[in-house]
VOSE-481327 format. One line per 4 residues: number of its first residue (from 1); their letters; for each residue x negated, y, z negated of N, C-alpha, C, CB. Coordinates in steps of 0.1 Angstrom, whole numbers, padded with zeros to 4 digits. Each point is the difference from the previous one (the first is absolute). Last residue first. Glycine has a CB too. Layout:
! VOSE-481327
NUM> a> X Y Z X Y Z X Y Z X Y Z; ... $
//
This chain:
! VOSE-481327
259> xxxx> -1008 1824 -0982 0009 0011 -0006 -0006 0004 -0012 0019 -0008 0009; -0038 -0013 0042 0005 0004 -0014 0005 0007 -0007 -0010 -0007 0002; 0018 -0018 0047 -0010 0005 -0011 0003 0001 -0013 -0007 0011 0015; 0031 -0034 0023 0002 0016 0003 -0009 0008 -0006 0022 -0002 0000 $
255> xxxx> -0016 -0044 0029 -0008 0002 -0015 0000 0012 0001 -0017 -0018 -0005; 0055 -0012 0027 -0010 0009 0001 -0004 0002 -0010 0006 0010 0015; 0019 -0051 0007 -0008 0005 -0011 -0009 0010 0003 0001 -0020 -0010; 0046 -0004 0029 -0013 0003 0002 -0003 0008 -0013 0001 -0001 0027 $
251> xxxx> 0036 -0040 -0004 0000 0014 -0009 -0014 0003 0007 0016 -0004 -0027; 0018 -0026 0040 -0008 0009 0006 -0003 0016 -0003 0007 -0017 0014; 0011 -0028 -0036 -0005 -0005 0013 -0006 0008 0012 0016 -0016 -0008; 0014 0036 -0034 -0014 -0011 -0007 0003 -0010 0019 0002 -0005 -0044 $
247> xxxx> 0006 0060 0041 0010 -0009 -0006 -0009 -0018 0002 0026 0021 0008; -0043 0035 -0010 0006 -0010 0008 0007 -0018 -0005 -0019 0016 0014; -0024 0018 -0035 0013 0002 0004 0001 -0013 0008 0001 0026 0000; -0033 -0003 -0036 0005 -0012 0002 0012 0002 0008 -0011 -0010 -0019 $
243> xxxx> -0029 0036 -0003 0007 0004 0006 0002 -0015 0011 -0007 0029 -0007; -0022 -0016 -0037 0001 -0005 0010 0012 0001 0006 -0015 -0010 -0007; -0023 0029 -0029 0013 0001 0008 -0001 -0007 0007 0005 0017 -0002; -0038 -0016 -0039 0004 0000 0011 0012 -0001 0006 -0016 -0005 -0004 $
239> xxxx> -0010 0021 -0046 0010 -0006 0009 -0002 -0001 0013 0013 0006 -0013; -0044 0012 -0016 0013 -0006 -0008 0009 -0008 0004 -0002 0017 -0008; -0049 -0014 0032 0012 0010 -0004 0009 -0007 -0009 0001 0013 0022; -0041 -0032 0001 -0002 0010 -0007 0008 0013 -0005 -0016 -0010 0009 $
235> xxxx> 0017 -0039 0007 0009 0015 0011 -0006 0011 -0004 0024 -0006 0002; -0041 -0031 -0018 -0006 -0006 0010 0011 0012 0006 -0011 -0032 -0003; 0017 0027 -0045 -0019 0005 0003 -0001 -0005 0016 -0014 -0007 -0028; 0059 0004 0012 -0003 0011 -0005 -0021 0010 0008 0023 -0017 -0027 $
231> xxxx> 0007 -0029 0046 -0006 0002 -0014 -0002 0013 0001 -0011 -0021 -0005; 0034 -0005 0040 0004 0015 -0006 -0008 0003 -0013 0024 -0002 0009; -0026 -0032 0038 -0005 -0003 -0016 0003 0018 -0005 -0024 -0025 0003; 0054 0000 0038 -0009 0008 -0004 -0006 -0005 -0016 0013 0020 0017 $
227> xxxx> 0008 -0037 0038 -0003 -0007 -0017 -0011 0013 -0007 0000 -0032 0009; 0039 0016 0035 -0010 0010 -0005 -0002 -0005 -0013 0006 0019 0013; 0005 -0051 0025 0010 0008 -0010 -0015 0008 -0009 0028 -0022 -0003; -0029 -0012 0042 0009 0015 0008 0001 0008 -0015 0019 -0011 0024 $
223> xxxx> -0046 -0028 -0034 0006 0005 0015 0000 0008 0001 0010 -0010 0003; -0023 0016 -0039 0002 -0016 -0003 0008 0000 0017 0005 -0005 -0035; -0039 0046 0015 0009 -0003 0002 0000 -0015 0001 0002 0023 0008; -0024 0022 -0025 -0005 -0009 0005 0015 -0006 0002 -0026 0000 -0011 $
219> xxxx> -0003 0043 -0015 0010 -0004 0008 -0001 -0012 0009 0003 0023 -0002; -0029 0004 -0034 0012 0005 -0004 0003 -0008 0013 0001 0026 -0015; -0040 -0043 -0012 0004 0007 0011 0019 0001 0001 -0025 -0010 0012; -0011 0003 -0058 0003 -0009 0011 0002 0014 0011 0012 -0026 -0014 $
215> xxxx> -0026 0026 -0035 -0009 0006 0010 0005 -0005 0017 -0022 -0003 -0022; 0047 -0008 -0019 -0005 0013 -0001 -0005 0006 0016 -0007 -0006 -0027; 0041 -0031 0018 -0012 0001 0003 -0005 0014 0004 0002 -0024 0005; 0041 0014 -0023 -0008 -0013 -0005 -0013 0008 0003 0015 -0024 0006 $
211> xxxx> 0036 0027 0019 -0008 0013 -0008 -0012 -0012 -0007 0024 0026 -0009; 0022 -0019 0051 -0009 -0013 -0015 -0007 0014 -0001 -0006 -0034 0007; 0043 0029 0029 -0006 0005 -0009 -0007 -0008 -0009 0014 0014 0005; 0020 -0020 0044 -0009 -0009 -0012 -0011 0010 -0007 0002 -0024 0014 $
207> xxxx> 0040 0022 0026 -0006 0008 -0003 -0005 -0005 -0015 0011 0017 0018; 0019 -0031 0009 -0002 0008 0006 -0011 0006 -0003 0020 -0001 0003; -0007 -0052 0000 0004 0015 -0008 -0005 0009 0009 -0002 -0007 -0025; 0011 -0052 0021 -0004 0010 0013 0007 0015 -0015 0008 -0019 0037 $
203> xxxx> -0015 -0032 -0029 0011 0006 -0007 0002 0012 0004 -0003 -0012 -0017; -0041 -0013 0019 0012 -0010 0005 0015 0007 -0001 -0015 -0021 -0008; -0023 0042 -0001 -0001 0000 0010 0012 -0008 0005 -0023 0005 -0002; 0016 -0002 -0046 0004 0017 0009 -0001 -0001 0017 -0014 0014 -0020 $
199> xxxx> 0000 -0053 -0009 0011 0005 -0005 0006 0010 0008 -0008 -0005 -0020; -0036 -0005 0025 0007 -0010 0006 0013 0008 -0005 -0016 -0025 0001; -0016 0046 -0026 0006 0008 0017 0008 -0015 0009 -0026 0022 0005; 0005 -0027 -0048 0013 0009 -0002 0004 0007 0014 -0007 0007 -0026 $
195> xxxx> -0030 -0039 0022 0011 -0005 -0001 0014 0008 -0003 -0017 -0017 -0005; -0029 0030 0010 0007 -0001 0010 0015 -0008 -0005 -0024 0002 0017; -0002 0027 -0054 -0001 -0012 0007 0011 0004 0014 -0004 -0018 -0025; -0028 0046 -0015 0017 -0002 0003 -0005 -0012 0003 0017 0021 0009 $
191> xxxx> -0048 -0001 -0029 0005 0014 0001 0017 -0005 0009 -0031 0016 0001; -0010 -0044 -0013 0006 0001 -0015 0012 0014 0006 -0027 -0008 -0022; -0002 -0017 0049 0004 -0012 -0003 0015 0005 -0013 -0029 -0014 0007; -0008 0043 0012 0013 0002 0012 0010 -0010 -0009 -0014 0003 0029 $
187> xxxx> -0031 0005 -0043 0010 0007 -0014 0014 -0004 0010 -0018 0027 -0016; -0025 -0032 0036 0000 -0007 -0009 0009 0002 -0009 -0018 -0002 0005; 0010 0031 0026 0001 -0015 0010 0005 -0006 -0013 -0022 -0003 0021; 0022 0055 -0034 -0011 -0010 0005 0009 -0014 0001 -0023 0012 -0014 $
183> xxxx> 0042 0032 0028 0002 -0005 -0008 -0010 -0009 0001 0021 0006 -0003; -0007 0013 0041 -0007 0008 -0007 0000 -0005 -0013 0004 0017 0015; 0036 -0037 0010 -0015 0004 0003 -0005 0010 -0001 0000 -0012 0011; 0044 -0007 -0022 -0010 0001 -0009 -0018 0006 0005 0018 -0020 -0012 $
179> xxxx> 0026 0016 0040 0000 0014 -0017 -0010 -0006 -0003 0023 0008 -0012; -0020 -0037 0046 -0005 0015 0006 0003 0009 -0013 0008 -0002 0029; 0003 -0047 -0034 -0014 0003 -0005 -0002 0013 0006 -0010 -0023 -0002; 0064 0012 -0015 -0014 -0002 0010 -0012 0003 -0007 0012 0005 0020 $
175> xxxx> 0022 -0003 -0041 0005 -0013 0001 -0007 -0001 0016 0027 -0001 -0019; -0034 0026 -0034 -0001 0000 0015 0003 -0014 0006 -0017 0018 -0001; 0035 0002 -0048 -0015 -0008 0007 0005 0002 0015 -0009 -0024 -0020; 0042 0042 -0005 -0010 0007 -0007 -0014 -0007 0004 0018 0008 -0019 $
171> xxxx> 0035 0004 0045 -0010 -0011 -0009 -0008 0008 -0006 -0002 -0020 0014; 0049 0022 0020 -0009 0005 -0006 -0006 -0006 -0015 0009 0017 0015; 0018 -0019 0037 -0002 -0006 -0012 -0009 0009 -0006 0004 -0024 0006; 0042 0037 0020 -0019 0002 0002 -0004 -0007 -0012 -0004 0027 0012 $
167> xxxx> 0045 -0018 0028 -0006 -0007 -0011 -0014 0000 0000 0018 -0013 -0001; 0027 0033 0020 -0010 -0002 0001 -0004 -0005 -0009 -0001 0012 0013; 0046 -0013 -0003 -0002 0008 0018 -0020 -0002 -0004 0028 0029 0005; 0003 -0068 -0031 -0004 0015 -0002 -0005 0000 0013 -0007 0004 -0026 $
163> xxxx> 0020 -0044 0017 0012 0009 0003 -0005 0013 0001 0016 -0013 -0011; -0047 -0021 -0008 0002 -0004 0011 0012 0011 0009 -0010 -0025 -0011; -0002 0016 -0036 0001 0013 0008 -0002 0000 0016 -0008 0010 -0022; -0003 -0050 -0007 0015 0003 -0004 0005 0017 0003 -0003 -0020 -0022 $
159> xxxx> -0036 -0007 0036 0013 -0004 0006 0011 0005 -0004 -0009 -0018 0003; -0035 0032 -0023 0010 0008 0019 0007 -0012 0007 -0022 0017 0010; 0008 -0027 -0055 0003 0009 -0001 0006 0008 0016 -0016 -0005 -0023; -0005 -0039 0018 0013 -0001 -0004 0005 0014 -0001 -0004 -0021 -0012 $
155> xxxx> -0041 0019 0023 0011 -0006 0011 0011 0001 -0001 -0010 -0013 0005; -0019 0025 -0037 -0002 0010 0006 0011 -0002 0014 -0026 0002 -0012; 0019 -0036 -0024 0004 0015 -0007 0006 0009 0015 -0023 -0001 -0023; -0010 -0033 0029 0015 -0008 -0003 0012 0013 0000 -0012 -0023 -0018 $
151> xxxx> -0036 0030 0010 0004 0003 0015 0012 -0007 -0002 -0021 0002 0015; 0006 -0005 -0057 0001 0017 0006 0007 -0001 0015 -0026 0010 -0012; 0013 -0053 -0007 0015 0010 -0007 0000 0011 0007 0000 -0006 -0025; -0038 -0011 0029 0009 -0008 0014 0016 0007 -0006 -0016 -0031 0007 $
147> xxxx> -0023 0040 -0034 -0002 0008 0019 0010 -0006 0007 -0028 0003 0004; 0022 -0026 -0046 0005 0013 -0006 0001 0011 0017 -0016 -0003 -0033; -0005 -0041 0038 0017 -0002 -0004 0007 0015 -0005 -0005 -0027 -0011; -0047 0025 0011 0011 -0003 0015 0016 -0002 0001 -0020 -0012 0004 $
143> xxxx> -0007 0017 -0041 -0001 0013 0006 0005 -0003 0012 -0019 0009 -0011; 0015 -0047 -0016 0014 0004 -0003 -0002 0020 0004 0006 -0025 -0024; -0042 -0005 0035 0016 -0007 0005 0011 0008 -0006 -0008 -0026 0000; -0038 0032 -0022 0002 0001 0015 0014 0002 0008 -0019 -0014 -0002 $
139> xxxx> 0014 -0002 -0036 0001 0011 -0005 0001 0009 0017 -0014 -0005 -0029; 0007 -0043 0021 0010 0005 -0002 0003 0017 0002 -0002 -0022 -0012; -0037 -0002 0037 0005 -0005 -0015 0012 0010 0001 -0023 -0008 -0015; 0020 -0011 0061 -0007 -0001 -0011 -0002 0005 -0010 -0003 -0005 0011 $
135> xxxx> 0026 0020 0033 -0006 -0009 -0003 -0007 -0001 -0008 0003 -0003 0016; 0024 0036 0016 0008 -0009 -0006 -0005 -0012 -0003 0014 0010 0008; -0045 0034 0004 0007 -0011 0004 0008 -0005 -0010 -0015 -0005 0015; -0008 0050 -0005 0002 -0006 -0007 0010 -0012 -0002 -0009 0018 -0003 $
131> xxxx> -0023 0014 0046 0013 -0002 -0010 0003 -0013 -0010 0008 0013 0019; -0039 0015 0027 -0003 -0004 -0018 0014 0002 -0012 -0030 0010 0005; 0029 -0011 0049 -0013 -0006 -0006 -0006 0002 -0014 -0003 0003 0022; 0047 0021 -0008 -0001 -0016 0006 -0020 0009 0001 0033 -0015 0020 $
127> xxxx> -0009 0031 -0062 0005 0002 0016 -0004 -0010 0004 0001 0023 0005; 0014 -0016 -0058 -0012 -0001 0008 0008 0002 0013 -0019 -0016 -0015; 0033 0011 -0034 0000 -0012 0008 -0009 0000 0014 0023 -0001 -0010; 0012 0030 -0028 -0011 0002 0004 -0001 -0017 0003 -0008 0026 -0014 $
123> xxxx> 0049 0009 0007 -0012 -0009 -0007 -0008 -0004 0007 0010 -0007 -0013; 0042 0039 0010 -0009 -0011 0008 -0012 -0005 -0011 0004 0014 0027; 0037 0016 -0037 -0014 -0002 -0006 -0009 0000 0013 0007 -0014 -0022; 0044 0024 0037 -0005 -0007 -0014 -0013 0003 0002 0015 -0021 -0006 $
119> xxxx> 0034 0035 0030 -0012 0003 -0007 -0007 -0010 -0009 0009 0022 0001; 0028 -0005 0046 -0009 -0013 -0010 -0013 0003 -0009 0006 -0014 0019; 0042 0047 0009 -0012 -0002 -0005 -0009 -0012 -0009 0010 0021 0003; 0024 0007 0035 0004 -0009 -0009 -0020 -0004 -0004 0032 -0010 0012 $
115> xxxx> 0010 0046 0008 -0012 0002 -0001 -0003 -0012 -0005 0000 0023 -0002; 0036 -0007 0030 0000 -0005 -0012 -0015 -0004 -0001 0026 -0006 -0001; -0002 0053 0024 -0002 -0013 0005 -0006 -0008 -0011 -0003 0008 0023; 0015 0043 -0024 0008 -0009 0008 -0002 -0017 0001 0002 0022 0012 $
111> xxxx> -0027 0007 -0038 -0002 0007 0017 0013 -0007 0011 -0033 0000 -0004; 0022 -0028 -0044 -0008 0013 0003 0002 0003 0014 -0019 -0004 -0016; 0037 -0034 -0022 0005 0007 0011 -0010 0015 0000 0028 -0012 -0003; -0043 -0037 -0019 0005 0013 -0004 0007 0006 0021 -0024 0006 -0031 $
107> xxxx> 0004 -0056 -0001 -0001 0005 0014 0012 0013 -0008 -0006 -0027 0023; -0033 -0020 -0038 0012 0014 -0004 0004 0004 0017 -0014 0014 -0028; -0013 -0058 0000 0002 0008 0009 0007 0011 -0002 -0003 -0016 0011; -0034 -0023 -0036 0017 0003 0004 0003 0011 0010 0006 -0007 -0023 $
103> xxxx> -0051 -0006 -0004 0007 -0013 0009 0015 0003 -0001 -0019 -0021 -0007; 0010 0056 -0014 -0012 -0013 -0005 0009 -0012 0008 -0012 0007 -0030; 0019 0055 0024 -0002 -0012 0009 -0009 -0013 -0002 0003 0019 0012; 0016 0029 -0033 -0009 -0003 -0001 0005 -0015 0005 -0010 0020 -0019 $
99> xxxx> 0032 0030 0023 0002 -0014 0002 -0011 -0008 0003 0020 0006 0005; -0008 0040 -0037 -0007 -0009 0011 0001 -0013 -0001 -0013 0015 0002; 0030 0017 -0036 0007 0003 0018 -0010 -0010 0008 0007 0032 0000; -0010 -0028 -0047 -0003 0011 0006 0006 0003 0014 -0020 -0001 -0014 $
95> xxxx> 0019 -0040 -0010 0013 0010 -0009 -0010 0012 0003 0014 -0015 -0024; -0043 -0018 0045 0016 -0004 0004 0009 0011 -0008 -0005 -0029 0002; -0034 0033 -0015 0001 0002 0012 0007 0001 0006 -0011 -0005 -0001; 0002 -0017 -0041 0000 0018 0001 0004 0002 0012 -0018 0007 -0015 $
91> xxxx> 0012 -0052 0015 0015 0009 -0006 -0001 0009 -0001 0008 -0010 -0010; -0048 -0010 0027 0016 0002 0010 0011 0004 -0004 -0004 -0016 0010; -0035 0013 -0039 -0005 0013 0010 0016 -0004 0005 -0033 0002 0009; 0033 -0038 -0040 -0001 0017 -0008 0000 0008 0015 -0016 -0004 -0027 $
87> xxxx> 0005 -0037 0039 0016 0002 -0001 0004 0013 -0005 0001 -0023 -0006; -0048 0013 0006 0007 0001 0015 0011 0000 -0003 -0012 -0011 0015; -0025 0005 -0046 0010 0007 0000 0010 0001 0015 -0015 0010 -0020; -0032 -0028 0007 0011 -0007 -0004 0013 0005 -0005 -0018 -0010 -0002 $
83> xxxx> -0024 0028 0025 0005 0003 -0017 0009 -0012 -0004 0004 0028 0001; -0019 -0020 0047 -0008 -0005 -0007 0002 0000 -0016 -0012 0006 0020; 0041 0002 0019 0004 -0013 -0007 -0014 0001 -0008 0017 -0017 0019; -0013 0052 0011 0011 0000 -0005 0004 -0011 -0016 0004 0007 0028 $
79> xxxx> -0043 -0002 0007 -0001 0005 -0010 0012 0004 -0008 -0019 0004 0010; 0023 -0029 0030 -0006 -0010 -0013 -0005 0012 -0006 -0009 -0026 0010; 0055 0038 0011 -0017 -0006 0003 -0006 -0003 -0009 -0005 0012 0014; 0062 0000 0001 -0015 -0002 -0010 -0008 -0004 0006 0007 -0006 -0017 $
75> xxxx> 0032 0030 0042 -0002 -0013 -0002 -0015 0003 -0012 0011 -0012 0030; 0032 0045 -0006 -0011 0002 -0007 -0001 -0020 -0003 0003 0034 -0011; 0031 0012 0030 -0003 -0017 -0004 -0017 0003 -0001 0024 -0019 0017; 0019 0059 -0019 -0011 -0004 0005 -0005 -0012 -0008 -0004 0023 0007 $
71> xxxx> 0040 0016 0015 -0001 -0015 -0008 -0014 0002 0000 0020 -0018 0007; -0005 0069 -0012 0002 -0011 0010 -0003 -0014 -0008 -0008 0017 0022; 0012 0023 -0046 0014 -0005 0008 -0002 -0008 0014 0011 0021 -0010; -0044 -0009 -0042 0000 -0003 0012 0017 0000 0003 -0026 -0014 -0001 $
67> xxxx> 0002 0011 -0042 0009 0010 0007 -0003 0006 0013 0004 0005 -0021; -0022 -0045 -0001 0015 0003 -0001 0008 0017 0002 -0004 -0022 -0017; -0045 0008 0026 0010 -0007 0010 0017 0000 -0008 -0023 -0019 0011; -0016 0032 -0039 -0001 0008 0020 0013 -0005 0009 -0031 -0005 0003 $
63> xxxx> 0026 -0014 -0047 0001 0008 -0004 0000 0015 0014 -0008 -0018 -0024; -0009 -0028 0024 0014 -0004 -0005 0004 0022 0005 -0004 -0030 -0029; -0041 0019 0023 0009 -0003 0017 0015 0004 0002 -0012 -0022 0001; -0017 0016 -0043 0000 0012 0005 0005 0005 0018 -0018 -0002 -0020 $
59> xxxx> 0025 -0036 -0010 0009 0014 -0006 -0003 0009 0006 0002 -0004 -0021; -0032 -0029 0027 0013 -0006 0008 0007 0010 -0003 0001 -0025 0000; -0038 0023 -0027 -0003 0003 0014 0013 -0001 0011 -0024 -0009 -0008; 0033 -0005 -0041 -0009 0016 0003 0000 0003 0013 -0017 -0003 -0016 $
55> xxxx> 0018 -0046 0011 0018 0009 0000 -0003 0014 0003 0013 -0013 -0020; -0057 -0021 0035 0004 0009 -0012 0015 0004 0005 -0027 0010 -0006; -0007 -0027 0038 0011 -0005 -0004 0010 0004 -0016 -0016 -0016 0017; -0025 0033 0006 -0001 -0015 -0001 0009 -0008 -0011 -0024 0005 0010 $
51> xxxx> 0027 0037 0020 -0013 -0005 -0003 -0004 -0012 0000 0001 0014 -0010; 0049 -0005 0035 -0007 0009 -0014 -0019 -0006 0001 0030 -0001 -0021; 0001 -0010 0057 0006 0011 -0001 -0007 0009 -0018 0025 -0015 0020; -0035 -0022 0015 -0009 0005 -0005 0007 0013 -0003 -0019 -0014 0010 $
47> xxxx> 0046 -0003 0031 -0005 -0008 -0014 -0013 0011 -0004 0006 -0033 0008; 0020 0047 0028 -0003 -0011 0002 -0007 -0008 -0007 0004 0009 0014; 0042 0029 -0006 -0016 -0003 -0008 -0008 -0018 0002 0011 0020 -0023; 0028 0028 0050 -0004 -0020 -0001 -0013 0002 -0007 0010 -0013 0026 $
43> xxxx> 0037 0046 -0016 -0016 -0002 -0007 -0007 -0013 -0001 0008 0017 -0014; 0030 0010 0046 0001 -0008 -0011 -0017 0001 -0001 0025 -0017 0004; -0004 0047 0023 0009 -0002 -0001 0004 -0011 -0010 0000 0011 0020; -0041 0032 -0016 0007 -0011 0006 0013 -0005 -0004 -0020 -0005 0004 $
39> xxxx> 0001 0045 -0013 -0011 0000 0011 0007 -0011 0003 -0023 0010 -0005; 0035 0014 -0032 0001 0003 0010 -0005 -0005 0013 0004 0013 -0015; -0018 -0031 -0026 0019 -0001 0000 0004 0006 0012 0006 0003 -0025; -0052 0003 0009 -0001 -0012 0012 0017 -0003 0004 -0025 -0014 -0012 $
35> xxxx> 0002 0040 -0024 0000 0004 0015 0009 -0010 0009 -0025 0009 -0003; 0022 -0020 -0045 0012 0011 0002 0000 0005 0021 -0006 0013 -0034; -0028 -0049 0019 0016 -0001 -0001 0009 0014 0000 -0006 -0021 -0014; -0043 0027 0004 0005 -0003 0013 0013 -0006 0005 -0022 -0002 -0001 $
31> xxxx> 0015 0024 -0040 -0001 0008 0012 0001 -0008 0012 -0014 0015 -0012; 0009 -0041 -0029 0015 0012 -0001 0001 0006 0015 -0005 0011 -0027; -0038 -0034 0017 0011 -0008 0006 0013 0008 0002 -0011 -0019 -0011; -0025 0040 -0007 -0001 -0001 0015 0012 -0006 0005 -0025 -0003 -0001 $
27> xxxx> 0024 0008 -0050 0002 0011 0015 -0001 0000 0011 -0004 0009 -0009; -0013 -0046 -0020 0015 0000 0000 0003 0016 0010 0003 -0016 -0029; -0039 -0008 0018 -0002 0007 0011 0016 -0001 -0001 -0027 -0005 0014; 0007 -0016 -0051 -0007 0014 0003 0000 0006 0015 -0016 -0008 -0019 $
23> xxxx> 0041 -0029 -0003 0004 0014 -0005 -0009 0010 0003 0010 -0009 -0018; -0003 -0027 0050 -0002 0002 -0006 0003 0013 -0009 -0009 -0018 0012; 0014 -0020 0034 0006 0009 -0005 -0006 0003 -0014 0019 -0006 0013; -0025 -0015 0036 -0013 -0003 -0013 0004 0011 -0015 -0025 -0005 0023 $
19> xxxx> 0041 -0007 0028 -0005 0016 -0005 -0006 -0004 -0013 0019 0017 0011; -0010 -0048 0029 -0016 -0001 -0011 0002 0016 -0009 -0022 -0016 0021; 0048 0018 0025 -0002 -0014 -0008 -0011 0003 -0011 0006 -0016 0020; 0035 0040 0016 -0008 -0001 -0007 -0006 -0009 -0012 0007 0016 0009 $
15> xxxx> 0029 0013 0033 -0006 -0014 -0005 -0013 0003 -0005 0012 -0015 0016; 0036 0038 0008 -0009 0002 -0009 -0006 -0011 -0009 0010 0020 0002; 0028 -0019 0038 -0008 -0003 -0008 -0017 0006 -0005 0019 -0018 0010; 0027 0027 0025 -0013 0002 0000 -0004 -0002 -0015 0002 0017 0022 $
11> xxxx> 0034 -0029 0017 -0003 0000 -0011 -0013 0002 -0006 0016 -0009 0003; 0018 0020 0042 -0012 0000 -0004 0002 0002 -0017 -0011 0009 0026; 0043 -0017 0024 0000 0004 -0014 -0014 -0004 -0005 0026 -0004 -0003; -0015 0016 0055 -0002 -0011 -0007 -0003 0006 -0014 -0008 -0014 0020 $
7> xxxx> 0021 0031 0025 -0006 0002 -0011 0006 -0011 -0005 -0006 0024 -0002; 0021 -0018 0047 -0011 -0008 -0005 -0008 0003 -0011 -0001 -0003 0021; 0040 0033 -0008 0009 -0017 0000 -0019 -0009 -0002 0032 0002 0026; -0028 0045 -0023 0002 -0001 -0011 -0002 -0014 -0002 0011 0019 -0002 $
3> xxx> 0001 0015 0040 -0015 -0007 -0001 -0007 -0006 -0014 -0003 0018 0017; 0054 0010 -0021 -0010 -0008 0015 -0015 0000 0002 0018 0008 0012; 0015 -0011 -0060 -0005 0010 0010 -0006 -0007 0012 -0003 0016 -0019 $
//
């Protein structure tokens, strides 16, 4: 139609972190997933998908999201892994329809254009003036090595969607210090690291979600590239919308609210 030719196609993601799934708020959860199918075009979770980590708790996710018809990805958080169950939560999960994300990537067809997605964990390590060095006793050293996999992870992943119109990493630690602030000084060391944003800056996305820090700040950025913390307790909603258009070197991020 005429005056048509400058719209630009729009993906509008529904995002959410820390829902902290359980049998005793299993209805809420039902409800808010069922809402939300109308409202966007994919579902992005940003770890801390059960309590603490319990299958139980995961069945109750599981169980929202398979009867779902849009996609929806999703990365673990450390209250995911506290049971020593993590594999158990991703397979329920996974044979529910969700594409549950660990240091690998995905990419779906939404709105016409190829959507492409990097998901893992991240970890922790700190921001610049108080971060956990590549030095001395072991145990130490090997939290550093475990933060360098992640960002490794995170590069290798948007090279390989590098083809996609957008791309949006998504985590469960912060890979800036603007989400965590409000959070005490002294906990920043534990809520992500910069080193997951070298990754992202050098490689370049559209758009970066996380979830971790309760008390943190919903918005902050790595250059030019938007960076939200979607925890549940910092949107004070179930979900947030975002509304992603334009094709990846000139896209743009509107924050549409909540759903």
């Amino acid at each position: 139609m005429p005056g048509n030719c400058n719209i630009k196609p729009v993906i509008r993601i529904a995002a959410a972190g820390d829902v902290h799934a359980s049998e005793a708020i299993r209805e809420r959860v039902q409800s808010a997933f069922a809402r939300v199918e109308d409202e966007a075009d994919v579902i992005m979770l940003a770890g801390d998908l059960t309590t603490t980590g319990e299958p139980e708790q995961a069945a109750v996710l599981a169980d929202a999201c398979s009867r779902l018809s849009i996609p929806v990805f999703a990365v673990l958080g450390n209250h995911d892994f506290h049971a020593g169950r993590a594999d158990e939560v991703a397979a329920l999960l996974s044979d529910a329809g969700v594409r549950v994300l660990d240091r690998s990537c995905a990419a779906c067809e939404v709105a016409g254009m190829q959507l492409g997605i990097v998901g893992t964990k991240g970890f922790v390590g700190g921001f610049p003036g108080s971060v956990l060095p590549d030095f001395g006793e072991p145990l130490l050293r090997e939290v550093y090595t475990e933060t360098s996999a992640e960002a490794e992870a995170i590069a290798r992943g948007l090279r390989e969607i590098v083809h996609c119109d957008l791309r949006v990493v998504l985590l469960h630690y912060a890979p800036v210090e603007a989400t965590v602030m409000g959070e005490p000084a002294g906990i920043h060391v534990l809520l992500g690291s910069d080193r997951l944003a070298t990754s992202i800056a050098e490689c370049g996305a559209d758009l970066v979600l996380h979830g971790h820090a309760h008390a943190g700040s919903f918005e902050g950025r790595i250059g030019q590239i938007p960076v939200y913390n979607v925890a549940v307790h910092v949107t004070g909603r179930d979900f947030w919308i975002f509304d992603l258009e334009g094709a990846r070197g000139r896209s743009e991020v509107e924050v549409e609210g909540p759903a």
